[in-house]
C-alpha positions in Angstrom: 0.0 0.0 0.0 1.4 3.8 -0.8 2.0 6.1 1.9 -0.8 7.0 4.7 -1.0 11.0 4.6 -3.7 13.2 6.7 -5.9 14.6 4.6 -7.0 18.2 5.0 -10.4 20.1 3.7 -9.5 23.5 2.6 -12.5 24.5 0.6 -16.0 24.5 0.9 -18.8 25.5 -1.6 -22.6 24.8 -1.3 -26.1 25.3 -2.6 -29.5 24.4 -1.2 -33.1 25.8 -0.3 -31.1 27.9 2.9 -28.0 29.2 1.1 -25.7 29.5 -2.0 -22.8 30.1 -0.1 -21.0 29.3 2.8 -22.0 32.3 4.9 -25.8 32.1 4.2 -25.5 28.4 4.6 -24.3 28.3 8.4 -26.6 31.4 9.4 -29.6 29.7 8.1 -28.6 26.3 9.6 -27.3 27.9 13.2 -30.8 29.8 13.2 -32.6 27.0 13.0 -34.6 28.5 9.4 -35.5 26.2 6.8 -36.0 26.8 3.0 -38.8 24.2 2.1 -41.5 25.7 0.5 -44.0 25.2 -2.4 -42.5 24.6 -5.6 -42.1 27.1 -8.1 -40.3 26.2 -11.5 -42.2 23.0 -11.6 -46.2 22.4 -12.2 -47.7 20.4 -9.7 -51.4 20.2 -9.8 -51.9 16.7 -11.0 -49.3 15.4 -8.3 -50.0 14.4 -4.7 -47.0 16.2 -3.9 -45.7 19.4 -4.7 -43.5 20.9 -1.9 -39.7 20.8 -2.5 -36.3 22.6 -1.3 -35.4 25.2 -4.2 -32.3 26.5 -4.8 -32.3 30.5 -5.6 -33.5 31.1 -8.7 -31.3 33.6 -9.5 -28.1 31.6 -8.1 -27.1 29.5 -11.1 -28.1 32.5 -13.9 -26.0 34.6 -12.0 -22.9 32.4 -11.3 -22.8 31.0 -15.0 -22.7 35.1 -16.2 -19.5 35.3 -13.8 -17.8 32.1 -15.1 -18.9 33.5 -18.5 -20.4 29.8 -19.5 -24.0 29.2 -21.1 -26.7 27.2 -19.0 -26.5 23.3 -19.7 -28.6 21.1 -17.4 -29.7 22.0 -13.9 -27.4 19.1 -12.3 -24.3 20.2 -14.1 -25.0 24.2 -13.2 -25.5 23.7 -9.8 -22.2 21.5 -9.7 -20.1 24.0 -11.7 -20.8 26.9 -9.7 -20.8 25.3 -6.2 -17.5 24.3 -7.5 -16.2 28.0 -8.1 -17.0 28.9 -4.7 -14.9 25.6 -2.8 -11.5 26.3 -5.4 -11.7 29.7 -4.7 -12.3 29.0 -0.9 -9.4 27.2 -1.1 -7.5 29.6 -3.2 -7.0 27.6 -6.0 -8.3 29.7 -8.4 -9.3 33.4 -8.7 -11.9 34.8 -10.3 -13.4 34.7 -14.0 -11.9 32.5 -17.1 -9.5 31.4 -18.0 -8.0 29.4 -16.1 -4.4 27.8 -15.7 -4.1 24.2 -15.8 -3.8 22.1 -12.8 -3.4 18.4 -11.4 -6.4 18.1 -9.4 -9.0 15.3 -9.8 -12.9 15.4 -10.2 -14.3 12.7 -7.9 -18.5 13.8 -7.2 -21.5 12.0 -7.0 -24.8 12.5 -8.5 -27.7 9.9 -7.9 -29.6 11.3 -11.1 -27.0 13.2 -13.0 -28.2 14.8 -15.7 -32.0 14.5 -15.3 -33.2 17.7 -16.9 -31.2 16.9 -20.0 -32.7 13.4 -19.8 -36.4 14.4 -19.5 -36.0 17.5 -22.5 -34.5 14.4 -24.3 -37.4 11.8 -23.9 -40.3 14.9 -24.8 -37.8 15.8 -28.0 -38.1 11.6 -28.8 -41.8 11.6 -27.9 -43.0 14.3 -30.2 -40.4 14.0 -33.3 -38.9 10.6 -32.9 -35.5 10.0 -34.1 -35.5 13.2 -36.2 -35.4 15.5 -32.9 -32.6 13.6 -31.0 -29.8 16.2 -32.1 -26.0 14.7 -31.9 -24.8 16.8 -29.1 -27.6 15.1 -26.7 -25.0 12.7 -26.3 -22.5 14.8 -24.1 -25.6 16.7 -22.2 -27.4 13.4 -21.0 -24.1 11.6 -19.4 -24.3 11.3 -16.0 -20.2 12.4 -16.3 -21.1 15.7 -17.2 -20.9 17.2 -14.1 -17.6 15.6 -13.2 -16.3 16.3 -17.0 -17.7 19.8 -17.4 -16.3 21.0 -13.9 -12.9 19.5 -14.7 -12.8 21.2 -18.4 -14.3 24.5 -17.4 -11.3 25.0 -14.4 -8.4 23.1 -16.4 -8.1 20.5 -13.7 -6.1 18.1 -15.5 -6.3 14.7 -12.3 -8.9 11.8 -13.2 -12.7 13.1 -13.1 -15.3 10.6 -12.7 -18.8 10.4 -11.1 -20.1 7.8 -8.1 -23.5 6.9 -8.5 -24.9 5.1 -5.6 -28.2 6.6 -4.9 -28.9 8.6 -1.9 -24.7 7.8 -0.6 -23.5 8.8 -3.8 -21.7 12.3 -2.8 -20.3 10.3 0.3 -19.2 7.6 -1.5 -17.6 10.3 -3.6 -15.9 11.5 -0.9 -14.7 8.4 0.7 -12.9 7.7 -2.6 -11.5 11.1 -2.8 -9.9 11.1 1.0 -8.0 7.1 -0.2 -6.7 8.7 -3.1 -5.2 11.6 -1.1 -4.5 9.6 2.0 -2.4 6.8 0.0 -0.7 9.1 -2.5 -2.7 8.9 -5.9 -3.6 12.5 -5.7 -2.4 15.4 -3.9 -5.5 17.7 -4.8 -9.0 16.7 -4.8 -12.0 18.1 -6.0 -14.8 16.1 -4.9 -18.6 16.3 -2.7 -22.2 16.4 -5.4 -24.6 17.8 -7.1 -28.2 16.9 -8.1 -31.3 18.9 -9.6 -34.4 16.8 -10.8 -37.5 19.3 -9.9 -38.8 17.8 -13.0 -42.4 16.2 -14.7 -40.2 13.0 -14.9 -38.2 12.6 -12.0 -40.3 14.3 -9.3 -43.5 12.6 -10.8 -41.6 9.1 -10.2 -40.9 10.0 -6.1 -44.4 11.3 -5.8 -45.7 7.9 -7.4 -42.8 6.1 -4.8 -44.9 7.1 -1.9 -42.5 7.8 0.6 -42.5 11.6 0.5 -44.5 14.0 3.1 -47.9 14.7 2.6 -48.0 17.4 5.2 -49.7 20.6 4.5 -47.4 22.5 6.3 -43.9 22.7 4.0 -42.1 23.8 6.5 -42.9 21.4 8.7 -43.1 18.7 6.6 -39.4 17.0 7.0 -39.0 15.6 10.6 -36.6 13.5 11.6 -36.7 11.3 14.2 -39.7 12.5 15.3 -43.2 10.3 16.2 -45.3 12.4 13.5 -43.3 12.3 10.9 -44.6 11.2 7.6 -42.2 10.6 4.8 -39.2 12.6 3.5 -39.0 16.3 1.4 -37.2 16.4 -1.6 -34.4 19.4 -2.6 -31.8 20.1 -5.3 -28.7 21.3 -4.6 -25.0 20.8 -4.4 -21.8 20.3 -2.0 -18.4 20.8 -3.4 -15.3 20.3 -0.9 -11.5 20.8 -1.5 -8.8 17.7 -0.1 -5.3 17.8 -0.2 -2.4 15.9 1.6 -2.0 17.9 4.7 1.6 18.4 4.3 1.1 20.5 1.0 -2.4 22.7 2.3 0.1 23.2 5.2 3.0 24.3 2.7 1.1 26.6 0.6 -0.5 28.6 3.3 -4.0 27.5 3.0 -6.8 27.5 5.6 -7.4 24.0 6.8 -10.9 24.2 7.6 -10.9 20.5 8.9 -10.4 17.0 7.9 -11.6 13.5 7.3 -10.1 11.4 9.5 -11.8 8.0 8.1 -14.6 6.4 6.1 -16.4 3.2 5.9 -18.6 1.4 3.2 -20.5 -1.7 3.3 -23.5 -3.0 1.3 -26.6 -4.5 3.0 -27.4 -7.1 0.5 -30.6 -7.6 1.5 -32.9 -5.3 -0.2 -32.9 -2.7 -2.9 -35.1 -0.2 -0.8 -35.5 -1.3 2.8 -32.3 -0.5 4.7 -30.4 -3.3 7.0 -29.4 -1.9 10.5 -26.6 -4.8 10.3 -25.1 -3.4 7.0 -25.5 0.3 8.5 -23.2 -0.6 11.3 -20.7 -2.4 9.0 -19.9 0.9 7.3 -19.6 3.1 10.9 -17.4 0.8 12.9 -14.8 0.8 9.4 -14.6 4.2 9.6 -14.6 4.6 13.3 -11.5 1.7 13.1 -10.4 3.9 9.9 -9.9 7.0 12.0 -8.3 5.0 14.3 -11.3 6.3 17.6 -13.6 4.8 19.4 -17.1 5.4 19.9 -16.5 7.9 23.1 -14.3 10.0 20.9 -17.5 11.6 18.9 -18.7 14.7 19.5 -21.6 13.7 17.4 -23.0 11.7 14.6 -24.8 13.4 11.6 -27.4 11.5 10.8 -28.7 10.2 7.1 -32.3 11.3 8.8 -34.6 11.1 5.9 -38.0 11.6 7.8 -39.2 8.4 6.9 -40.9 5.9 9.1 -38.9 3.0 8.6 -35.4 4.3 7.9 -35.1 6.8 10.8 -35.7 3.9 13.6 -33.6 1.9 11.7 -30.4 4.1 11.7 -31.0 5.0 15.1 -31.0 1.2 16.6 -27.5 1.3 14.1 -26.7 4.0 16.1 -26.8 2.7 19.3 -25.8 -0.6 18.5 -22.4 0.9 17.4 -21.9 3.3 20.2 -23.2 1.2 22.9 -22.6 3.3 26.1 -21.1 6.1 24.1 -24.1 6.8 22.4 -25.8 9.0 25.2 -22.6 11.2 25.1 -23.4 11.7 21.4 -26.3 13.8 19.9 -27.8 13.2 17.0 -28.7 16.1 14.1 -30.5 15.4 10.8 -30.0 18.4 8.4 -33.0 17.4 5.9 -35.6 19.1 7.6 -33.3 22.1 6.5 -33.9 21.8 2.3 -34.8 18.4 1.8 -33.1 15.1 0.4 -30.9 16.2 -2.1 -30.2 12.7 -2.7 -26.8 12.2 -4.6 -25.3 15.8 -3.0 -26.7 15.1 0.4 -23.8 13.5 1.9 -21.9 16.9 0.6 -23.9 19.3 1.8 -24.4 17.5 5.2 -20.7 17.0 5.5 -20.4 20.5 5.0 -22.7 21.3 7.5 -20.8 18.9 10.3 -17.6 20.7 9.6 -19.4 24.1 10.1 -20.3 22.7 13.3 -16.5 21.1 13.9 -15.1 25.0 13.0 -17.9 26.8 15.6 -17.8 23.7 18.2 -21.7 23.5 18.4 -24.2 21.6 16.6 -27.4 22.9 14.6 -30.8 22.1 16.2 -33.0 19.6 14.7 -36.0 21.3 13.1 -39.2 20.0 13.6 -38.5 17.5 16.2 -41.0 18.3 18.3 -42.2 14.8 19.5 -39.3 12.5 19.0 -40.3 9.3 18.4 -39.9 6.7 21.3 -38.6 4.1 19.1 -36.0 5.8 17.9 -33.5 5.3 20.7 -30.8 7.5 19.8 -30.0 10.9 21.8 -31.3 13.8 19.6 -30.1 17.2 19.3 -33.5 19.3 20.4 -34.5 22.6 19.3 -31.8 24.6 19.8 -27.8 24.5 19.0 -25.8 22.3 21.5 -22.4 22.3 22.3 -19.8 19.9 20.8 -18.1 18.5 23.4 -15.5 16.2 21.5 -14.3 17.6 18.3 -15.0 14.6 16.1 -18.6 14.1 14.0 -19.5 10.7 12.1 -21.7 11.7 8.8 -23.9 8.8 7.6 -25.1 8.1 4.0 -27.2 5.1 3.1 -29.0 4.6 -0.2 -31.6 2.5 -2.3 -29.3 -0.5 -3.7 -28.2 -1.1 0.1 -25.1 1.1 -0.2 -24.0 3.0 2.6 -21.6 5.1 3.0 -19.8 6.8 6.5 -17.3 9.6 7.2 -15.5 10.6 10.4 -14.4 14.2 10.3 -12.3 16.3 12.6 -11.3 19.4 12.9 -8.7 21.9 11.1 -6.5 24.5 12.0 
């Protein structure tokens, strides 16, 4: 095996229903203010659904003007300028086009990639057959067009690829990201999500799922973890982070904002949509024994916390089983009652949010939990930010095809 290196975060970039940047991301989360609200670009009268966490309509227009780039699918934009804000964070590039070349990989995941392309696609084949499927479709509706037209647009000349593993994608993404920096294949990586898919197809196909909220209320329709919940809240967004070998963020004067100190990944083999509290703990204790702590070194555990009836009791008896004793001495948060399952990117974002929390030594409170649920055993963060006693927070991913995913982050500089 190549050398074993720490591996530092030195930029940070995000977009969701409660901020398109850093700064609007950690007031809105610290205040405890969500962004899920009716839906607005997308027609929902024939749905049972139609509430959603919407990214700023104005966000993407205005960052593709600034990278001077033309809009290509919803996925992609989102990606590319979430991505601007993390290599500038971590001073790796400055400004507008163009841009001088650099060795730094692409690794991101996407659970849908390039659904808006997709669907525009399928309409184009429904109403003109073969004749209206133009030849640069082909490019536009690869699920590597996030991961490609990031690495092109900033000249980052490492390998670029996407993970595509449902809901753990963007953690899986990351988890690949921190080995290749940790053993030496890469000294600079790119990496985190990005998904947008408020669309007739896509959304129409989760509504149809049943598993999303029917509650009247948007904003108080995500809950996590707590007894009247009723199913989870969709959003779109993306989380784009910065790793490099310690040494060299250390050498080049950057800020080390934290650092991921292990990961874990396991499959439940079990079911495609029901998760496996077995296979959930597989994936924590290897990247609690990957971090080289134990259970009473967390500060806390970031939950996957989708709001939905089964999953949430599930994680949390994973939870406890892992922690055992320790797991009264670490609160729980779930950051989807924020702006909603971003699916592929919500392992970014959420990772994002937990290093906030590592950099200010408190957690965010968990909205909406207003009756926590009696089965699900864990100790919740309540209503309002908590300390962090113990500067070390385990983010959980876990996805449809049984994959899950785990982090361990720590703190920076």
């Amino acid at each position: 095996m190549a050398e074993s290196r720490r591996v530092a975060v030195t930029g940070l970039g995000v977009a969701c229903a409660i901020g398109t940047d850093i700064e609007s991301f950690q007031t809105s989360l610290f205040a405890g203010r969500g962004g899920i609200a009716r839906l607005r670009s997308l027609d929902t009268s024939e749905m049972k659904v139609g509430i959603g966490g919407e990214v700023d309509p104005e966000f993407v227009p205005a960052g593709l003007k600034r990278l001077r780039r033309r809009p290509t699918d919803r996925a992609v934009d989102l990606g590319l300028v979430t991505a601007a804000e993390a290599l500038e964070d971590a001073g790796l590039i400055d400004g507008a086009p163009p841009y001088e070349a650099q060795p730094v990989a692409v690794i991101l995941g996407t659970a849908v990639g390039a659904a808006e392309s997709n669907t525009t696609l399928q309409q184009r084949f429904a109403e003109r057959g073969v004749r209206g499927l133009r030849p640069t479709s082909v490019p536009r509706v690869m699920d590597n067009a996030i991961s490609g037209g990031i690495s092109i647009h900033f000249r980052l000349t490492g390998a670029n690829f996407v993970v595509i593993s449902a809901c753990t994608s963007a953690t899986n993404a990351m988890g690949t990201a921190y080995r290749m920096v940790r053993h030496g294949y890469a000294d600079t990586v790119l990496t985190g999500g990005a998904d947008g898919f408020f669309d007739p197809f896509y959304y129409g196909v989760w509504n149809n799922l049943g598993v999303m909220s029917k509650n009247p209320d948007p904003a108080r329709a995500c809950r996590p973890f707590d007894a009247d919940r009723d199913g989870c809240v969709l959003g779109e967004g993306a989380g784009m982070l910065v790793l490099e070998s310690w040494d060299r963020a250390r050498s080049r004067g950057a800020r080390i904002r934290g650092e991921i100190v292990g990961y874990g990944e396991s499959s439940d083999a079990t079911h495609i949509t029901s998760p496996s509290a077995e296979g959930q703990a597989v994936a924590m204790r290897a990247a609690l024994a990957a971090a080289g702590i134990e259970p009473v070194d967390l500060g806390a555990v970031n939950a996957h916390g989708t709001a939905t009836l089964a999953n949430d009791v599930c994680e949390s008896g994973s939870i406890c089983a892992v922690l055992g004793n320790a797991a009264e001495e670490a609160p729980v948060s779930a950051n989807k009652s924020y702006f909603g399952h971003t699916l592929g990117a919500s392992g970014a974002i959420e990772a994002i949010a937990s290093l906030l929390g590592i950099e200010q030594r408190r957690l965010p409170p968990n909205l909406n939990l207003e009756n926590p649920d009696p089965e699900c055993r864990a100790r919740l963060v309540g209503g309002d930010p908590e300390p962090l006693e113990r500067p070390f927070v385990m983010k959980n991913s876990f996805g449809f095809g049984g994959s899950n995913g785990v982090l361990v982050l720590g703190p920076g500089e």
